[in-house]
LUMPA-297500 format. One record per residue (C-alpha): x, y, z. Coordinates in steps of 0.05 Angstrom, whole numbers, plus 5000, padded with zeros to 4 digits. Layout:
REM residues N
XYZ/...
//
This chain:
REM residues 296
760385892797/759586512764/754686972791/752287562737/747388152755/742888242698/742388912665/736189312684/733589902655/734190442701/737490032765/743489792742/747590422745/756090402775/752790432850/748189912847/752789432815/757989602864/754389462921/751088762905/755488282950/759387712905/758087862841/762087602792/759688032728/754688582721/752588952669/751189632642/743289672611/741589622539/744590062501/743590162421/749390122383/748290652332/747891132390/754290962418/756590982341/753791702329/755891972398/749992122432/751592322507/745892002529/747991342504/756291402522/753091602610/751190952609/758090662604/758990862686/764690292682/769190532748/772490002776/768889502825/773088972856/773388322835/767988432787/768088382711/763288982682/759988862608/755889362569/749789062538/748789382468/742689172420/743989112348/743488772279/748789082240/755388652216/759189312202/756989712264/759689182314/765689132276/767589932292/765989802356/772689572391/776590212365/770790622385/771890412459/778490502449/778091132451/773491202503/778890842537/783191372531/779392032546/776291662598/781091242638/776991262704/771790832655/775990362626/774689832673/770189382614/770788612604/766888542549/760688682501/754588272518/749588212448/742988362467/738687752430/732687752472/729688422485/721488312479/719488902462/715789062405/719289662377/725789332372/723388612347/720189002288/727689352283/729588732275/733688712342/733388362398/728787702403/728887842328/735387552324/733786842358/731886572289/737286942250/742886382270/748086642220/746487362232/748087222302/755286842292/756987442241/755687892303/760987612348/765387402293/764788152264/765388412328/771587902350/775488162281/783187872276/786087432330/789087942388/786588502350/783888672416/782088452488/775188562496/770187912506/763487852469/757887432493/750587322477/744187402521/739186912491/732486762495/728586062466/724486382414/720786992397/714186602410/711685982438/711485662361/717885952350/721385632411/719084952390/723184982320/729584962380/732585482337/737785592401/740984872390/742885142311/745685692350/750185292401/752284862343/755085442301/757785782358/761785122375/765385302315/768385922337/775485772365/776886472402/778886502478/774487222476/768286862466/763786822527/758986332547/752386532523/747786722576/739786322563/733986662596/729086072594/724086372565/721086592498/719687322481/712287382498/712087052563/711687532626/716787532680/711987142722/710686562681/715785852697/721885852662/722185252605/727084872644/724784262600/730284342551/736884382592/738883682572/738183772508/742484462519/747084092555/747283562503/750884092458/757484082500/757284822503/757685092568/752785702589/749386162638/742586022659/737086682673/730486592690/726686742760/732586452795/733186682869/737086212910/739785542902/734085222921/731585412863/736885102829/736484512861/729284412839/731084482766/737083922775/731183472805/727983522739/733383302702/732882542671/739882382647/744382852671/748582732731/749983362776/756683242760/755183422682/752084072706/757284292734/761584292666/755484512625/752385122669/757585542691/753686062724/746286352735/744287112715/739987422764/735988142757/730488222801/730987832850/736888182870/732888852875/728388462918/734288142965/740988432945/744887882986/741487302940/748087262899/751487162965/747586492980/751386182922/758286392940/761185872991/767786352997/763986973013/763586883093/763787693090/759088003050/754688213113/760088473160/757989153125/750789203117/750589293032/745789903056/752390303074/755690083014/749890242969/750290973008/757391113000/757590882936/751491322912/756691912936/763491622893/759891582825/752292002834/747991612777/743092032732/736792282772/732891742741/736191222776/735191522834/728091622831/726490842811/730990792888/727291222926/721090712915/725290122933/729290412993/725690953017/731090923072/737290893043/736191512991/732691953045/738191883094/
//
């Protein structure tokens, strides 16, 4: 199973990701395109992408533009090269989900859920010629911008274009059960896996997943789908804050991982605060989650 650490706005820096026991991908936070595009320093820190072990790192960028993505892959490119130590990136993760107000009206974002052919021309402008390059692209999704919206199942037109697009570099897109104006509180809409699964295409599930209990509660709810058809149709879960919350969660999922405490991920997080320092910001939003760890 694949296990991803969401991005997180001011948590998911090199150090964090690094020390979350067996992880399979992580990601950097939200970054906007034209940013990287125009080189703003701000935007390129964010790409902390040192090497973690057996981990495949993504940056999350939000953006509308055809064109833009397309420069993208040379852009990194070179980043590649004057930055070697960062060169450790899998892939570009679309951002198609954001809720925020500011970006919807930008047209970014949970903007995009509804724009079904302004999402495939994303990845297929971002994807450009066959072996033109090695980087992955992927989707974070959500079911609609609004509760009205979610019920037109605009996401199924999605996983039927997407099925089109023969390209090994294509990702499965990750769903955050959810629409855009529902708070990180409220149930999931777990209603609609079957249908999801229905589509054949294979994806990564997000949405107040902690354990695999919790998993095992939304399998109970399915009506015609064997366990055995989940395991071809959900290849993984994405999980954000539950892993602030209990950063071994990922660890209850991974049957091979009989190590992950014989170093408390305390001393990890420590040491690894000291390899790569992340911007004071970071550490700040730490200091109120593990008093401990950042005064000692």
């Amino acid at each position: 199973m694949q296990l991803h650490l969401a991005p997180m706005k001011n948590f998911t820096c090199w150090a964090f990701r690094a020390s979350i026991p067996s992880v399979t991908d992580s990601y950097t936070e939200m970054i906007n395109l034209q940013d990287l595009l125009k080189n703003k320093e701000q935007a390129w820190n964010v790409l902390d992408t040192f090497y973690i072990q057996n981990q495949r790192q993504w940056i999350q960028i939000l953006t509308h533009n055809e064109k833009e993505i397309g420069l993208l892959p040379n852009r990194l490119k070179q980043f590649f090269n004057d930055f070697k130590d960062k060169s450790h990136i899998y892939g570009v993760n679309i951002n198609a989900g954001c809720p925020d107000n500011a970006i919807i009206a930008a047209g970014d974002g949970a903007a995009l859920i509804k724009r079904t052919k302004r999402l495939t021309d994303l990845i297929k402008a971002f994807l450009g010629e066959p072996e033109s390059h090695f980087l992955h692209v992927s989707v974070k999704f959500r079911l609609g911008l609004n509760a009205k919206e979610m019920s037109f199942k605009k996401f199924l037109d999605f996983l039927e274009t997407v099925r089109t697009i023969e390209d090994s570099r294509l990702a499965p897109p990750i769903f955050h059960f959810k629409h855009a104006r529902e708070s990180s509180q409220e149930e999931p809409h777990w209603e609609f896996v079957e249908e999801i699964m229905d589509t054949n295409v294979p994806i990564i599930i997000n949405g107040n997943i902690d354990s695999p209990q919790y998993i095992n509660k939304i399998q109970e709810k399915l009506l015609k789908k064997s366990k055995e058809s989940w395991k071809k149709s959900i290849l993984g879960v994405m999980i954000g804050r539950a892993a602030l919350k209990n950063p071994y969660c990922f660890s209850q999922f991974d049957l091979f991982d009989k190590n992950s405490e014989l170093i408390p991920w305390e001393e990890i997080f420590k040491q690894n605060l000291k390899i790569h320092p992340p911007h004071e910001r970071y550490i700040s939003n730490f200091s109120k989650l593990y008093p401990k760890i950042i005064k000692n």
